[in-house]
C-alpha positions as a Markdown table, in Angstrom:
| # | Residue | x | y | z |
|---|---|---|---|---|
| 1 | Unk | -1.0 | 112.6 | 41.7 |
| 2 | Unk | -0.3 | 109.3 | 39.9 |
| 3 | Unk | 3.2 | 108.8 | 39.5 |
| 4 | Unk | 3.4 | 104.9 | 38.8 |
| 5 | Unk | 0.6 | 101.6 | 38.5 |
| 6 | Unk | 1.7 | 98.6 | 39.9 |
| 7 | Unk | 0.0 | 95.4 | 38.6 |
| 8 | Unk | 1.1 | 92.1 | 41.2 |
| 9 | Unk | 0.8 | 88.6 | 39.4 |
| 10 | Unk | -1.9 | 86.3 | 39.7 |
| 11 | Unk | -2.6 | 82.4 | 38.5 |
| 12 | Unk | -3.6 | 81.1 | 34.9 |
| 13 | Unk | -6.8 | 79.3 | 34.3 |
| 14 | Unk | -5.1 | 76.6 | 35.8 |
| 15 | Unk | -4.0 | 78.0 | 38.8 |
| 16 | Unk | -0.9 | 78.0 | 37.9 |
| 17 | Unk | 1.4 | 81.3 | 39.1 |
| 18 | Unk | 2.0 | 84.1 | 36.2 |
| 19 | Unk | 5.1 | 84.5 | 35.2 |
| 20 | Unk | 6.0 | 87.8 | 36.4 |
| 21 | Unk | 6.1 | 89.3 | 40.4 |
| 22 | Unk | 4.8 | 92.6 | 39.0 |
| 23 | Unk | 4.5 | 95.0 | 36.3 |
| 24 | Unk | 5.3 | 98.6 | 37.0 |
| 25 | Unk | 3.4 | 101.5 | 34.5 |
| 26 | Unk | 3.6 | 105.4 | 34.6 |
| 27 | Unk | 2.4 | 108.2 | 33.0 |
| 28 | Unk | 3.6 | 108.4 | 29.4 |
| 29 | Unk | 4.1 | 104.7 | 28.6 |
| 30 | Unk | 2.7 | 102.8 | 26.1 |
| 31 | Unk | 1.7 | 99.3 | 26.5 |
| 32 | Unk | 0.4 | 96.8 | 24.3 |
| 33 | Unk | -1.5 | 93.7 | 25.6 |
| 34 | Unk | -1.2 | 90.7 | 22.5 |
| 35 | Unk | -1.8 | 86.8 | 22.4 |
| 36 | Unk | -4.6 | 84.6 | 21.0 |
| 37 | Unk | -8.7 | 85.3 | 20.8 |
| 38 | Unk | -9.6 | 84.2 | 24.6 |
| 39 | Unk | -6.3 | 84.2 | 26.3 |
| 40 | Unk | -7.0 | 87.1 | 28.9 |
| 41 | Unk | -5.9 | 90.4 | 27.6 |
| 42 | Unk | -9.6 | 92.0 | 28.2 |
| 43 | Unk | -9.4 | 90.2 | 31.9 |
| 44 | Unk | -6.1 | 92.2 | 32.8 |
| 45 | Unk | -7.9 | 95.4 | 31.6 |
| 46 | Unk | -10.4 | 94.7 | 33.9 |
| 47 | Unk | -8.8 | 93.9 | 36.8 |
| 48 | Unk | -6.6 | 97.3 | 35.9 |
| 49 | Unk | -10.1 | 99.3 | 35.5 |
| 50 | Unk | -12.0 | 97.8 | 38.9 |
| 51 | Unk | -8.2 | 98.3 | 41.1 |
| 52 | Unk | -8.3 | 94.4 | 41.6 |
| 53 | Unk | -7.3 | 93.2 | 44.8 |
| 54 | Unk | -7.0 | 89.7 | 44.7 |
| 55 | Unk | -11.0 | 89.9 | 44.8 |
| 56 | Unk | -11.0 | 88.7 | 40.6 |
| 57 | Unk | -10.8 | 85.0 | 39.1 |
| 58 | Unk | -7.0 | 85.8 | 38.1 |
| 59 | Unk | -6.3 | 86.6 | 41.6 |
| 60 | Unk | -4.1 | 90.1 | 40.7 |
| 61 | Unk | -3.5 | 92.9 | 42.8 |
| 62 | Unk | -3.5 | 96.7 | 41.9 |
| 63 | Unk | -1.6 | 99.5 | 43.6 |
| 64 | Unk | -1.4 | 103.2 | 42.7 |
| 65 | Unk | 1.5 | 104.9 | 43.6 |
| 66 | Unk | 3.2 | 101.6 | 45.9 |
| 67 | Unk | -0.2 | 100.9 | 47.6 |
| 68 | Unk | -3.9 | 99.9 | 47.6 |
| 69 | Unk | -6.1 | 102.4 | 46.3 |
| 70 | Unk | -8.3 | 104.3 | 48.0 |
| 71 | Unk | -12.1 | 103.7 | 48.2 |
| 72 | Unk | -13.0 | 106.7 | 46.0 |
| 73 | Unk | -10.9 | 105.7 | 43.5 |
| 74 | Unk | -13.3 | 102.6 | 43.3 |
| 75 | Unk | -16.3 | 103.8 | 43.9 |
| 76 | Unk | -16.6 | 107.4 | 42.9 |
| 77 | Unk | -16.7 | 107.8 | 39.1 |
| 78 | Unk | -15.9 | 111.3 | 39.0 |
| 79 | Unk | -12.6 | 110.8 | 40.7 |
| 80 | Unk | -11.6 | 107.5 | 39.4 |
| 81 | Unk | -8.9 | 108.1 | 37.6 |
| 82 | Unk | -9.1 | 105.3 | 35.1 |
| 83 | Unk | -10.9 | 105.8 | 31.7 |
| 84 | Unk | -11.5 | 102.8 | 29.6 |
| 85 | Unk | -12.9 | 102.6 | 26.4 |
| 86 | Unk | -14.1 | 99.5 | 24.5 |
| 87 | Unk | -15.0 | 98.5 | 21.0 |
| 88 | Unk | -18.7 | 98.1 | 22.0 |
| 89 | Unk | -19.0 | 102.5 | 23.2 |
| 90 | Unk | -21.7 | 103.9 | 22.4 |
| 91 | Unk | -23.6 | 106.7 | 23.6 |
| 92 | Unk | -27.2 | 107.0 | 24.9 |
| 93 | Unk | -27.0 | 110.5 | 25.3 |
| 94 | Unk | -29.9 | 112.0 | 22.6 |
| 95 | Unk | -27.6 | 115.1 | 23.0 |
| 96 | Unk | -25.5 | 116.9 | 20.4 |
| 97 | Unk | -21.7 | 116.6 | 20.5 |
| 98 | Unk | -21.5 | 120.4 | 21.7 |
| 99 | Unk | -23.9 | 120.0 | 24.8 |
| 100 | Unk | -22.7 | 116.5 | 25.9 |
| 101 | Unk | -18.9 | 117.9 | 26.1 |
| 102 | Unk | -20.4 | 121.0 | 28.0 |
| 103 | Unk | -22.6 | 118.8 | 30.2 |
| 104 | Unk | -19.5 | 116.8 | 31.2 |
| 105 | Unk | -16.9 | 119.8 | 31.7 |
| 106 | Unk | -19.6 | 121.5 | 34.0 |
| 107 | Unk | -20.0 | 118.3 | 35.8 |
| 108 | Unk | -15.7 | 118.3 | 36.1 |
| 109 | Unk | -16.1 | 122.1 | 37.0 |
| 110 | Unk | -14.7 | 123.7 | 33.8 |
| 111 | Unk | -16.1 | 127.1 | 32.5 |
| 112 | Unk | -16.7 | 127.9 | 29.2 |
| 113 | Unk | -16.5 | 126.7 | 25.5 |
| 114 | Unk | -12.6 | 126.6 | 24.8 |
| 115 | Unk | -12.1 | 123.4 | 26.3 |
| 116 | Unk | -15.4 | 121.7 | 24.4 |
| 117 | Unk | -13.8 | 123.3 | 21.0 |
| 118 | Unk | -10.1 | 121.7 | 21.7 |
| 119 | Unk | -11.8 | 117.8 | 22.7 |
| 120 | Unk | -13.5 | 118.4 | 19.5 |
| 121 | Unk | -10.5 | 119.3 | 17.3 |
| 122 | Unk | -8.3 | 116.7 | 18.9 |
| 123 | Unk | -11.2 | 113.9 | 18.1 |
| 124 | Unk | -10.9 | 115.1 | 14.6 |
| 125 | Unk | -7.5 | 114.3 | 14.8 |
| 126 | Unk | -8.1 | 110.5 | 15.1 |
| 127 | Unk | -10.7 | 110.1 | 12.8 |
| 128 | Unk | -11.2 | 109.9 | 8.9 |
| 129 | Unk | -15.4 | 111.5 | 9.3 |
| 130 | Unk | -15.1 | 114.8 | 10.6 |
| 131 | Unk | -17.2 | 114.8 | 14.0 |
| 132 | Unk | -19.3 | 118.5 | 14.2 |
| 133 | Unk | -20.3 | 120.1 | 17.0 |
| 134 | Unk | -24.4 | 120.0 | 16.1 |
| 135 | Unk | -24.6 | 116.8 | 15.5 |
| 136 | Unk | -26.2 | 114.1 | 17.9 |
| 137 | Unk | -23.9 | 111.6 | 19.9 |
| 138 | Unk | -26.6 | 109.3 | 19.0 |
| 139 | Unk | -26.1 | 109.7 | 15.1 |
| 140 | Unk | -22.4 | 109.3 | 15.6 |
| 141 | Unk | -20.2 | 106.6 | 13.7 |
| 142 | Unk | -18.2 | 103.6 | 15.8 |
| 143 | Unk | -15.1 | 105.0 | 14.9 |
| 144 | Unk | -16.3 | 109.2 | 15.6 |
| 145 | Unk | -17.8 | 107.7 | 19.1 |
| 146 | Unk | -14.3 | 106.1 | 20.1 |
| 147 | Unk | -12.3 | 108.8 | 18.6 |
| 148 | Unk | -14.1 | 111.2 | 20.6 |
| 149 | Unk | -14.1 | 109.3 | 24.0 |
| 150 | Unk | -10.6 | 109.0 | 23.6 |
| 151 | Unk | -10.4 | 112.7 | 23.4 |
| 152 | Unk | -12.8 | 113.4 | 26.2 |
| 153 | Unk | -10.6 | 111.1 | 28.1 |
| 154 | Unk | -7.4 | 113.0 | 27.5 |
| 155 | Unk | -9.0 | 116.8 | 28.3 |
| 156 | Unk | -12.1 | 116.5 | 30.0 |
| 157 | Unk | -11.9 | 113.7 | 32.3 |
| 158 | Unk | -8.1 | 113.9 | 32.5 |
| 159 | Unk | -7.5 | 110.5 | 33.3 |
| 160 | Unk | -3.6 | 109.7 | 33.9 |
| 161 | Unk | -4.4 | 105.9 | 32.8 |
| 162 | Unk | -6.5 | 105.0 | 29.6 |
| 163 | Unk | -7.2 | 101.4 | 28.8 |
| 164 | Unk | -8.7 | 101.2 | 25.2 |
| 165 | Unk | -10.2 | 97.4 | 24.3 |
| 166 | Unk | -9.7 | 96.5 | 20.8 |
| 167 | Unk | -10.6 | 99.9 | 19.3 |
| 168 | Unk | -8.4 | 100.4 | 16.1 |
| 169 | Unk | -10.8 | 98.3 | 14.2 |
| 170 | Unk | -13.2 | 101.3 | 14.9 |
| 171 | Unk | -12.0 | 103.5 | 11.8 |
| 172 | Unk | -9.7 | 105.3 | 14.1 |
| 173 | Unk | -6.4 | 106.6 | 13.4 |
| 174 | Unk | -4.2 | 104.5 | 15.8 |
| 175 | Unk | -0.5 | 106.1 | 15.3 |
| 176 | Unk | -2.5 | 109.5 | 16.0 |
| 177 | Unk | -4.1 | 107.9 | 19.6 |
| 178 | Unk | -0.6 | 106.7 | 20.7 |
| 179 | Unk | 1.4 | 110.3 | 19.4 |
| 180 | Unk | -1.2 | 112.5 | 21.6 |
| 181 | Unk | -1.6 | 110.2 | 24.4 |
| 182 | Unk | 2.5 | 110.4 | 24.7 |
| 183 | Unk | 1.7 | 114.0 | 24.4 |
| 184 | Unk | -0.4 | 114.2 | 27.4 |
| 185 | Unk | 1.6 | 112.1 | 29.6 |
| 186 | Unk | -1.4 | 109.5 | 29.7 |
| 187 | Unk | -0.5 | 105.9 | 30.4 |
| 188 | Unk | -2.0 | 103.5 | 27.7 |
| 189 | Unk | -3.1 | 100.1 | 27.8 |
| 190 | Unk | -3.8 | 98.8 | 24.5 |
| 191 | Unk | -5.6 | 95.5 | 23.7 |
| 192 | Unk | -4.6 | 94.7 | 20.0 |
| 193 | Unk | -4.4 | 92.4 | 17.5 |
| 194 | Unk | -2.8 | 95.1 | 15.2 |
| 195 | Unk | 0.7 | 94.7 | 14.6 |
| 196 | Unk | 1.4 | 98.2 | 13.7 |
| 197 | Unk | 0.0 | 99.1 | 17.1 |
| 198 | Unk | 2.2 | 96.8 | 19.0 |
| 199 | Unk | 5.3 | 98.2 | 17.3 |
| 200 | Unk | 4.6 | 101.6 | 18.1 |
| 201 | Unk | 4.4 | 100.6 | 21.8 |
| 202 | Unk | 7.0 | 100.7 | 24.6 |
| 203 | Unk | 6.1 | 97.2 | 25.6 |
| 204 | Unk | 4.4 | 94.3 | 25.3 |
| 205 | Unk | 2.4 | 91.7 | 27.8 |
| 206 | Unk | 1.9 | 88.9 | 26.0 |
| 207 | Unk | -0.9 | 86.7 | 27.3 |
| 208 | Unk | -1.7 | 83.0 | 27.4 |
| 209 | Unk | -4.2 | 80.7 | 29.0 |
| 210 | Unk | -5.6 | 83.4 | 30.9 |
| 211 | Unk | -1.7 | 84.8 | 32.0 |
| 212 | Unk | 0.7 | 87.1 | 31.7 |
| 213 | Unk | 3.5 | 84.9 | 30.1 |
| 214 | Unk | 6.0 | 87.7 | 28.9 |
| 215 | Unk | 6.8 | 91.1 | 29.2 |
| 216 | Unk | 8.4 | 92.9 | 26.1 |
| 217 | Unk | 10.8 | 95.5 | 25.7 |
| 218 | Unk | 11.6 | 96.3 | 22.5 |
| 219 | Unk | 15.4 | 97.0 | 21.8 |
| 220 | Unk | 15.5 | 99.0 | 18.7 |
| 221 | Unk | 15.9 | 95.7 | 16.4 |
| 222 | Unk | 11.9 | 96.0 | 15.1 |
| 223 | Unk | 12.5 | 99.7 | 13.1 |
| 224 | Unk | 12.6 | 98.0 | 10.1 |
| 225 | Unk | 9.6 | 96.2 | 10.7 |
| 226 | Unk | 7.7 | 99.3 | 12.0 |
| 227 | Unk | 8.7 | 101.9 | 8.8 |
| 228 | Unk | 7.5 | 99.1 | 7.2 |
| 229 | Unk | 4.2 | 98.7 | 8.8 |
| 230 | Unk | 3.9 | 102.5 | 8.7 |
| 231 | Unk | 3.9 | 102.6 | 5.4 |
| 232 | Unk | 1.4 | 99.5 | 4.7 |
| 233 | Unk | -1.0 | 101.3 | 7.1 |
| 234 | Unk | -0.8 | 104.1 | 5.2 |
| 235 | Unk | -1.5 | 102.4 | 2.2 |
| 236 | Unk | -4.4 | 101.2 | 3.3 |
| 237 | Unk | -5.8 | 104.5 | 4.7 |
| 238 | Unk | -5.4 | 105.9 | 1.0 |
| 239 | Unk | -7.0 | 103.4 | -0.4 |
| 240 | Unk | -10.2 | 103.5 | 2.1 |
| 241 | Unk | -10.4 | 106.8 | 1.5 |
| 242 | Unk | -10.9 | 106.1 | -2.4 |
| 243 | Unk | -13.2 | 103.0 | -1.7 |
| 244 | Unk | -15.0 | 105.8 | 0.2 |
| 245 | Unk | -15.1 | 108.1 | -1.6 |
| 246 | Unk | -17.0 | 105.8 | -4.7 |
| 247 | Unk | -13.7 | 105.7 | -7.0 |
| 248 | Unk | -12.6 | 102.2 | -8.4 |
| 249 | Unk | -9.1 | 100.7 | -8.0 |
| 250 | Unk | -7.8 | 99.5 | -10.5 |
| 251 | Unk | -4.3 | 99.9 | -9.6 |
| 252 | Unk | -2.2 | 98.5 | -6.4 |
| 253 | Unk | -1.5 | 101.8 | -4.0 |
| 254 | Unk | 2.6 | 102.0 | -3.4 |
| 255 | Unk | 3.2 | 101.5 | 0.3 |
C-alpha cells in the first residue's frame, strides 16, 4: 500500500540547489506541474516515473512510503505502481478495444467482461468521439487513445500514482480526468500549460531552468478565476462540437 510519495530536491541546470528540501504527495491529490516550454516539468515526471535516486541529471531522490523503493517497483512492469501517459501514446496493438482490455485484465488476473465494459464507459467519459468496443486500438483517435489509457490506468492497472504529460491538448475532457481520478483516490501529476487545469489542482510546482522554484497552494482567492475558466472551457467545447459537427458560427457562444 502507497500511502505517501516523497520527491527530495535536486540542482538546476546550473547546479545550483532547488528550492525546496522535499515535496510530499498522496493518494487523492492533484498536482499541477507549470513554467515555460523547456524548463523541466517533463524531467521531474521522469525522475517520478523511473523512482530516481540521485542516478538522473537533476540529481532528485524518490521514496515511497518514507524510503527507497524496492527493485520490483523498478524493474517489474506489472507491479510498478506508476502509470504515465504522454501526449505521444499510441498503441501498436492491431487488436480491438474489447480484446486489448481483456488481454490486459487476464495478464493483472481479472475474470471476466464487467471490468472491460466499466474502463470502456469511464473512457467515454473523458472524450467527445465515443470509443466502441469492436473497433481497433490502432484506428483509435489521439484524444480516444489517451482517454482510454487514462481509464485503463485507473481500473485495470490500478496505479495509485498517474503522471499524464501534456495530454489535454488531446481532445480530452480535462475537468472529467481530474473529478474521477479524485474519485479513485489516484495521485495526479499533471504537466500543463492549461490554465483551467492548474486551477482545478490542489497545487502547483512551478518550474524554472530545469528546477523546482515554487510550490503552490492555492488559498481559495482563485474561485473567481476558476468559475470563470469553467465557463470559457465550456464555451469552447460547444463550439467544437458545432465546428464538428459541419455547422457555421456565425454568432459568439455565451460563456
Amino acid at each position: 500500500m502507497i500511502h505517501e510519495i516523497t520527491i527530495l530536491s535536486g540542482r538546476n541546470r546550473s547546479g545550483v540547489p532547488e528550492g525546496f528540501d522535499e515535496i510530499r504527495i498522496k493518494p487523492g491529490d492533484t498536482i499541477s506541474i507549470v513554467g515555460p516550454t523547456g524548463s523541466g516539468k517533463s524531467a521531474l515526471i521522469n525522475d517520478i516515473e523511473i523512482f530516481a535516486n540521485r542516478d538522473t541529471v537533476t540529481g532528485r531522490k524518490i521514496l515511497i512510503n518514507g524510503s527507497i523503493p524496492p527493485e520490483y517497483f523498478v524493474r517489474d512492469p506489472a507491479r510498478k505502481p506508476v502509470a504515465m501517459i504522454t501526449q505521444n501514446t499510441r498503441c501498436l496493438c492491431d487488436l480491438s478495444v474489447e480484446d486489448f482490455l481483456l488481454m490486459h485484465t487476464k495478464s493483472r488476473g481479472y475474470q471476466g467482461h464487467d471490468l472491460v465494459d466499466t474502463t470502456i464507459s469511464l473512457a467515454n467519459q473523458f472524450t467527445g468521439e465515443p470509443i466502441r468496443r469492436n473497433v481497433r486500438m490502432t484506428q483509435l483517435s489521439g484524444g480516444q487513445t489517451r482517454s482510454l489509457m487514462v481509464a485503463d490506468a485507473i481500473l485495470i492497472s490500478n496505479t495509485p500514482i498517474i503522471l499524464l504529460d501534456e495530454v489535454e491538448n488531446a481532445g480530452i475532457f480535462k475537468d472529467r480526468v481530474i473529478e474521477a481520478l479524485r474519485r479513485y483516490h489516484k495521485a495526479l501529476l499533471f504537466v500543463t500549460h492549461d490554465p483551467l487545469v492548474s486551477l482545478l489542482s490542489d497545487r502547483r510546482i512551478v518550474m524554472q531552468d530545469g528546477a523546482v522554484v515554487k510550490v503552490l497552494t492555492p488559498n481559495g482567492s482563485e474561485q473567481s478565476a476558476l468559475k470563470q475558466m469553467l465557463a470559457y472551457d465550456a464555451a469552447i467545447a460547444r463550439v467544437r462540437e458545432m465546428i464538428r459537427a459541419g455547422e457555421l458560427i456565425t454568432k459568439a457562444v455565451p460563456a
